[in-house]
C-alpha positions as CSV (number, residue, x, y, z in Angstrom):
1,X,0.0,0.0,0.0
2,X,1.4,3.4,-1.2
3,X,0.0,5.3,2.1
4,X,0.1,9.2,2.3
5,X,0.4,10.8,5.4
6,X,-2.6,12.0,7.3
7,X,-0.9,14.8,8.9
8,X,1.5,17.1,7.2
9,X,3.7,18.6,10.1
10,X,7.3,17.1,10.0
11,X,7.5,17.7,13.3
12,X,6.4,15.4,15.9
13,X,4.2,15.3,18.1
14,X,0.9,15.5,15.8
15,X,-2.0,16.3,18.5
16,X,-5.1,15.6,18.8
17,X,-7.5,16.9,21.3
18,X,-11.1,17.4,22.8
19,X,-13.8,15.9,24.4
20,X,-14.8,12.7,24.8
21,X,-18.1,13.4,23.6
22,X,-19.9,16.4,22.4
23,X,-22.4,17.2,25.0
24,X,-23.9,20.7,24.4
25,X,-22.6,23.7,21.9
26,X,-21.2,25.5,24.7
27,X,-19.4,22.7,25.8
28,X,-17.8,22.1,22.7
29,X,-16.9,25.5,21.8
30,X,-15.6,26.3,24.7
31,X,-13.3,23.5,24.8
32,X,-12.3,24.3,21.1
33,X,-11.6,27.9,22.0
34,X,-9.3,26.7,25.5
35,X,-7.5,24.7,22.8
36,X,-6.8,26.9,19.6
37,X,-4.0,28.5,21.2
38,X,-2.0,25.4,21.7
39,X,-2.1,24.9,18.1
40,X,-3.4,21.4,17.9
41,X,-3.8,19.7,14.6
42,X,-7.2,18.3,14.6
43,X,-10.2,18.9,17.4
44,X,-12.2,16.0,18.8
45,X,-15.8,15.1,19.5
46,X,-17.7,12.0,19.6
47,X,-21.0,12.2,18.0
48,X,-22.5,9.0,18.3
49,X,-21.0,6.9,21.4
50,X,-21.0,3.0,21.1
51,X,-22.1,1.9,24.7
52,X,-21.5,-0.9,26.6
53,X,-25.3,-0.8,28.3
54,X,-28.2,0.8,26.1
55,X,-29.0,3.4,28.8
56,X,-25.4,5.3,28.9
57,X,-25.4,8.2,26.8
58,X,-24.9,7.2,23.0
59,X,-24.0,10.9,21.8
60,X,-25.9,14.3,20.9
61,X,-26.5,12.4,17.0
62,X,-26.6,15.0,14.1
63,X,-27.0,18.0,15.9
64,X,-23.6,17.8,17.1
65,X,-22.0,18.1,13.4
66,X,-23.0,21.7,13.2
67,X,-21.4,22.5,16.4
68,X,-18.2,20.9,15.0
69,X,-18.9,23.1,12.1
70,X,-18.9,26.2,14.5
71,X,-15.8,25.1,15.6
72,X,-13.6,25.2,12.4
73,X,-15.4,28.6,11.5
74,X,-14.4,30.7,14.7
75,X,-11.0,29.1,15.9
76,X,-10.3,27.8,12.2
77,X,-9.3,24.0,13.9
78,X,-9.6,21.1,12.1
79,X,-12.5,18.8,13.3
80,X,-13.0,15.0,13.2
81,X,-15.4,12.9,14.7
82,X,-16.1,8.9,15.1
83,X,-18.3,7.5,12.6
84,X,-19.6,3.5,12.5
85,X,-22.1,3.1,9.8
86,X,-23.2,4.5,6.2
87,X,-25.3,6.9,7.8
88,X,-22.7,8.7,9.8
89,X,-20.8,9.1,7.1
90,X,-22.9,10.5,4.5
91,X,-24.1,13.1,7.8
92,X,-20.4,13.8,8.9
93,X,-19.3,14.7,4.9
94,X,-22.3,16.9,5.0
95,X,-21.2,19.2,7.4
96,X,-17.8,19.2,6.4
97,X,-15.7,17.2,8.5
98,X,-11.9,17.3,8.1
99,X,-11.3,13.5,8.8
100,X,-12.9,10.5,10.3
101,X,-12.2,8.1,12.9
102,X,-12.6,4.7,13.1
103,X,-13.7,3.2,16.7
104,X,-11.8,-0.1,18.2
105,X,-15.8,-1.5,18.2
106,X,-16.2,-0.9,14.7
107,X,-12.3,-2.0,13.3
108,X,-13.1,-5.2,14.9
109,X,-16.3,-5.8,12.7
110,X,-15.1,-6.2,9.0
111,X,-18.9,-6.1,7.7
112,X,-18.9,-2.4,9.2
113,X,-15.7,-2.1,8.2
114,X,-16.7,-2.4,4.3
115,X,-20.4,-0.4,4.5
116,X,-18.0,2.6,6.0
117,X,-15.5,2.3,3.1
118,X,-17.8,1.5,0.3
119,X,-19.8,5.1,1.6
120,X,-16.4,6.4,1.1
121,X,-15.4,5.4,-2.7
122,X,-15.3,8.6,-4.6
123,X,-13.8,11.0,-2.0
124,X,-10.6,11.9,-0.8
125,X,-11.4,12.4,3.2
126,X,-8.6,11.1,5.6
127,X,-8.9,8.3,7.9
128,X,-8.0,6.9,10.7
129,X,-8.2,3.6,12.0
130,X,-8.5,2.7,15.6
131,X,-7.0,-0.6,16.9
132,X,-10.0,-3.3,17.3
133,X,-10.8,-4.2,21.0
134,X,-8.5,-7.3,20.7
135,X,-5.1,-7.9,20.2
136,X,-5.4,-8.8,16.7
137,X,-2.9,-7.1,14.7
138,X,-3.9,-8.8,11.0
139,X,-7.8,-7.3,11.7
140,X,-5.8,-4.0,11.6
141,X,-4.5,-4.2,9.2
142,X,-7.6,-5.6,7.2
143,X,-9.3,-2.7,7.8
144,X,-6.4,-0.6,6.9
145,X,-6.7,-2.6,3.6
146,X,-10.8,-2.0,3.0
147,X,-10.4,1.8,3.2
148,X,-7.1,1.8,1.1
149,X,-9.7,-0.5,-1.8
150,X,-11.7,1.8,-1.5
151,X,-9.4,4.7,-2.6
152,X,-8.6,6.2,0.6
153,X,-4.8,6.4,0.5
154,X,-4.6,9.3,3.6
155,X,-4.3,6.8,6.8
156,X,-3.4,6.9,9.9
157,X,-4.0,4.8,12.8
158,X,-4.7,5.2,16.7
159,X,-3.2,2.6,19.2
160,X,-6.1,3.0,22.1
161,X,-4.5,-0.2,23.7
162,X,-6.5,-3.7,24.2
163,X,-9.6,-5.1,26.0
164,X,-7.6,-7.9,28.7
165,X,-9.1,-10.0,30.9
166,X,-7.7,-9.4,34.8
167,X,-5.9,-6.8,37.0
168,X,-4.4,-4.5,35.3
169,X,-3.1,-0.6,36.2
170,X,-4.9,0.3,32.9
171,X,-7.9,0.4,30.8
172,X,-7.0,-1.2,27.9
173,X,-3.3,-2.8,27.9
174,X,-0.9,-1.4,25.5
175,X,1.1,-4.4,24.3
176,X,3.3,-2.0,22.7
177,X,4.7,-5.0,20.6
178,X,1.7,-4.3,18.1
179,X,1.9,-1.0,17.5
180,X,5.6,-1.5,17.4
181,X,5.1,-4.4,14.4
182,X,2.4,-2.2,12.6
183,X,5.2,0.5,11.9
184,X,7.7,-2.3,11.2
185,X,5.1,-3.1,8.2
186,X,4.4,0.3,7.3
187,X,7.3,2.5,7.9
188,X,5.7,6.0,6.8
189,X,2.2,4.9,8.6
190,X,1.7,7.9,11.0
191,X,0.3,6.3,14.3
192,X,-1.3,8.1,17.3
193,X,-1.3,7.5,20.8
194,X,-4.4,7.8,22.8
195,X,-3.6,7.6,25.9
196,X,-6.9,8.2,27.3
197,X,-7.8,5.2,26.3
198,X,-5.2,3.4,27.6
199,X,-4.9,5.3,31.3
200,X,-8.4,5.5,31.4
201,X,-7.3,7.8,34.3
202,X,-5.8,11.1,34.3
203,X,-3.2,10.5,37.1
204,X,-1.0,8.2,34.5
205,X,-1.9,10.6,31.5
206,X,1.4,12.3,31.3
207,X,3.5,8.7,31.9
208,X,1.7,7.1,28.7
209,X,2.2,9.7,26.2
210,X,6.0,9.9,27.5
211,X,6.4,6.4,26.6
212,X,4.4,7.0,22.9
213,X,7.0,9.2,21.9
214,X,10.1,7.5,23.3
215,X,9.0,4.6,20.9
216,X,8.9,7.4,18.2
217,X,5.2,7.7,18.1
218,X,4.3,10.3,15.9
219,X,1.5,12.0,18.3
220,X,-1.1,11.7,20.7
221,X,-5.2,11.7,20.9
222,X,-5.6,13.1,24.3
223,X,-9.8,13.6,25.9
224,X,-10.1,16.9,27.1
225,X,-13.0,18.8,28.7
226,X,-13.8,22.6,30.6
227,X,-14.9,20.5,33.2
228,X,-14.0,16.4,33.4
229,X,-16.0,15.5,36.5
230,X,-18.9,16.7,35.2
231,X,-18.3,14.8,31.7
232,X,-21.3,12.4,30.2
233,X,-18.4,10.1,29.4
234,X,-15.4,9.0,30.4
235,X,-14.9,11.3,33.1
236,X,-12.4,9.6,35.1
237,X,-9.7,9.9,31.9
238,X,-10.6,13.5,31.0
239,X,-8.3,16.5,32.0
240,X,-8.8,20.1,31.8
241,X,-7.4,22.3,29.2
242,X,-4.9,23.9,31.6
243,X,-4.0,20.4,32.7
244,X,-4.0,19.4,28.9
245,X,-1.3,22.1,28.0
246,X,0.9,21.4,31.1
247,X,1.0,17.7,29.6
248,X,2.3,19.3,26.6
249,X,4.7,21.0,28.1
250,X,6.5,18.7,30.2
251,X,6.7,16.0,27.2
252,X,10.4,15.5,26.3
253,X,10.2,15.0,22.5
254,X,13.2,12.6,21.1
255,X,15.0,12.8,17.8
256,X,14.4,9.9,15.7
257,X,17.8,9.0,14.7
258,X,21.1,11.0,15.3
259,X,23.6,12.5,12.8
260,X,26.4,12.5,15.3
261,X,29.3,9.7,13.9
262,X,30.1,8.9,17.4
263,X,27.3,8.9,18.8
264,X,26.4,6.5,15.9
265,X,29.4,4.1,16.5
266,X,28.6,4.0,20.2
267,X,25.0,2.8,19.4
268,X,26.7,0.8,16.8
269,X,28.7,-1.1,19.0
270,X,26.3,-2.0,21.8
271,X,23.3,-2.9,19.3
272,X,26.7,-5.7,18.0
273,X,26.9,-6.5,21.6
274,X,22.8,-7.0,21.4
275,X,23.3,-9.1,18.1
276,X,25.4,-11.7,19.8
277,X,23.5,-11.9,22.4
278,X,20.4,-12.8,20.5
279,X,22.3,-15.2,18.5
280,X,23.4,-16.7,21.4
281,X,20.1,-16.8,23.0
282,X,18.4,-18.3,20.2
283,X,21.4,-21.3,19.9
284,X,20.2,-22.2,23.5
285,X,16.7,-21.9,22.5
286,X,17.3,-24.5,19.9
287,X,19.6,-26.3,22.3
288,X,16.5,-26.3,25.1
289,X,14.0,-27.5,22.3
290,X,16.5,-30.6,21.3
291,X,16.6,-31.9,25.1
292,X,12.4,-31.2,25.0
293,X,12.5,-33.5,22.1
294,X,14.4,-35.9,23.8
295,X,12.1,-35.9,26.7
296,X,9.1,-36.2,24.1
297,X,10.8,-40.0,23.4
298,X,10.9,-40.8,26.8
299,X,7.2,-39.9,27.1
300,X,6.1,-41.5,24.3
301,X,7.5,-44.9,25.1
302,X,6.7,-44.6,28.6
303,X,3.1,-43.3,28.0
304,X,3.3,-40.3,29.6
305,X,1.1,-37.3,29.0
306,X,3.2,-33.9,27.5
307,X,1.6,-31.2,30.1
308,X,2.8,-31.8,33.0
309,X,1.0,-29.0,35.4
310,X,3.0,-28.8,38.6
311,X,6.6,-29.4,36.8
312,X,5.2,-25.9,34.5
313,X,4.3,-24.3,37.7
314,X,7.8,-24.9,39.0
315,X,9.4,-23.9,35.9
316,X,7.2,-20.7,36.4
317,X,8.0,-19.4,39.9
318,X,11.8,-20.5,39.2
319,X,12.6,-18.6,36.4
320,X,10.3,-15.5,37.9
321,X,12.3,-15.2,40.8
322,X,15.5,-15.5,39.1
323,X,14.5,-13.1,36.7
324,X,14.1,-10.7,39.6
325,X,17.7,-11.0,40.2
326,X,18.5,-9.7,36.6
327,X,15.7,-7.0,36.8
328,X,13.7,-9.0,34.7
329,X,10.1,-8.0,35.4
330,X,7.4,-11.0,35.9
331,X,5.1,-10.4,33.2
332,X,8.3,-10.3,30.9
333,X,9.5,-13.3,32.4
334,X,5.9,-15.0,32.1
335,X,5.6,-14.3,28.7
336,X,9.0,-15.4,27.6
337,X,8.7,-18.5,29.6
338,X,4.9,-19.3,28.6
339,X,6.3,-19.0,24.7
340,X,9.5,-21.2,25.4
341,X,6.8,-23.6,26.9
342,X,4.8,-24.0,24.0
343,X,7.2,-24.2,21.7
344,X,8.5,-27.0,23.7
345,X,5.3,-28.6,24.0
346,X,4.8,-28.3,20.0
347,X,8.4,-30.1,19.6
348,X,7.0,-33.2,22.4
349,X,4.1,-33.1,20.2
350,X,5.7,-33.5,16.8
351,X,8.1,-36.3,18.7
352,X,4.9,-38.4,19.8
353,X,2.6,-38.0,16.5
354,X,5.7,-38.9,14.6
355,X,6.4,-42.0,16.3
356,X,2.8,-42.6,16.0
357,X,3.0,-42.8,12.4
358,X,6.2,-44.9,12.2
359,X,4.5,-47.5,14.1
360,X,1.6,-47.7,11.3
361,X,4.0,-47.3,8.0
């Protein structure tokens, strides 16, 4: 896909702000009027609000588009707003909006997906492309696809982080590993972090967007409103415009790359000292997977199962505590070890279905 860029600045961060939701003209205006002199790129509002339960508020509906209207006509901001169905769109290019958003509920649903971008065919209205509720980086990017079909080429996407299942210090995980992969893919894809989403509470606002632009994010979607206790949505993960521009101006924005030669040949030399390290660690890997095999023939002629669920657990709290020792975090550990794990189980596996069908031949 020959993407174009969304967003013209060079500079980074791109920002995107406003409320939540739209709630009444004065509410957005105002807002829009606290923000134009920060000089965002595009201005916020939720129209129509996908709900969890049917009697939360769904959004103001049409009525809210001429507000956004308002908007780019006194403060001359940008405007975009969320749109999920045929209808929406053919309202929201009525009245002029600057781009459209695409929700995680709607990315996840390629049916919705297709209605939005077959509405779309024949214009030339930027996009972009929310991350669907689930960790599913290939429906992304399928969705990315539709609109691109359809002849939108201006895409960007917004990494609002992941429904999980648990504890968790956020809303909606980040699993910055996706993100990370998307831009692996797509090099010049310009992708936003909301990290309202993510927080889904204000205290760990600042700490998220930080982290966005150390992984050279190229902005942030950040929910702001004159008054965020008060908000019909999302209150808890809502700031203040005052609050919004100190974010803003306690971000420490990094260089992408450096032009320095020895700065270059110092990060040169540790990222060899990385290299050998992963080749090294991956030669054990494959060393660990050889004695799993070996363990799969003992198995096999012994008749004994491949899970074994207290010897995993022991593996588990082992390597967690050593990992401590290194400063190895536990999720990192648990995931690393839970991957390992598999992969061994998949070599037992192959071992035992293999000897399965030597015996018949």
């Amino acid at each position: 896909m020959n993407i174009k860029p969304v967003f013209e600045k060079k500079e980074r961060p791109i920002i995107i702000a406003g409320p939540c939701s739209a709630e009444t003209r004065e509410q957005v205006l105002q807002t829009a009027r606290d923000l134009a002199p920060l000089k965002i790129d595009l201005y916020r509002a939720g129209i129509w609000k996908p709900r969890t339960r049917p009697d939360s508020f769904e959004g103001v509906g049409r009525e809210g588009l001429a507000w956004l209207r308002e908007v780019k006509q006194e403060t001359g901001l940008k405007v975009t707003t969320e749109v999920a169905n045929r209808e929406h769109v053919f309202d929201a290019l009525k009245h002029d909006i600057d781009v459209l958003w695409i929700g995680a509920r709607t990315t996840v649903n390629p049916f919705s997906i297709q209605e939005i971008a077959d509405a779309l065919q024949g214009t030339n209205i930027p996009v972009i492309i929310k991350n669907p509720i689930n960790p599913d980086l290939q429906l992304w990017i399928g969705a990315m696809e539709r609109f691109y079909k359809a002849g939108i080429n201006q895409l960007a996407v917004i990494h609002r982080g992941f429904s999980f299942h648990g504890e968790s210090s956020y809303r909606n995980v980040p699993r910055w590993q996706i993100p990370i992969e998307l831009k692996r893919q797509f090099p010049d894809l310009q992708i936003i972090c909301d990290n309202s989403h993510i927080c889904g509470r204000r205290d760990t606002l600042q700490t998220v967007a930080q982290q966005a632009l150390d992984l050279n994010f190229d902005g942030l979607m950040t929910e702001v409103h004159p008054t965020p206790d008060s908000a019909w949505s999302d209150a808890a993960q809502q700031i203040t415009p005052d609050q919004f521009e100190l974010l803003l101006a306690n971000l420490i924005v990094r260089q992408p790359g450096t032009d320095n030669p020895e700065l270059e040949a110092s990060l040169d030399q540790l990222r060899h000292e990385i290299d050998e390290i992963d080749s090294e660690l991956l030669r054990m890997l494959g060393d660990r997977m050889k004695l799993a095999e070996g363990i799969g023939e003992y198995k096999k002629k012994n008749n004994i199962a491949i899970l074994q669920p207290q010897r995993w657990n022991e593996i588990l709290q082992l390597a967690q505590l050593r990992g401590s020792q290194y400063g190895l975090s536990p999720d990192f550990v648990s995931v690393l070890l839970k991957s390992v794990h598999q992969e061994s189980i998949n070599h037992q596996n192959m071992i035992m279905n293999q000897s399965v069908v030597d015996e018949k031949s």
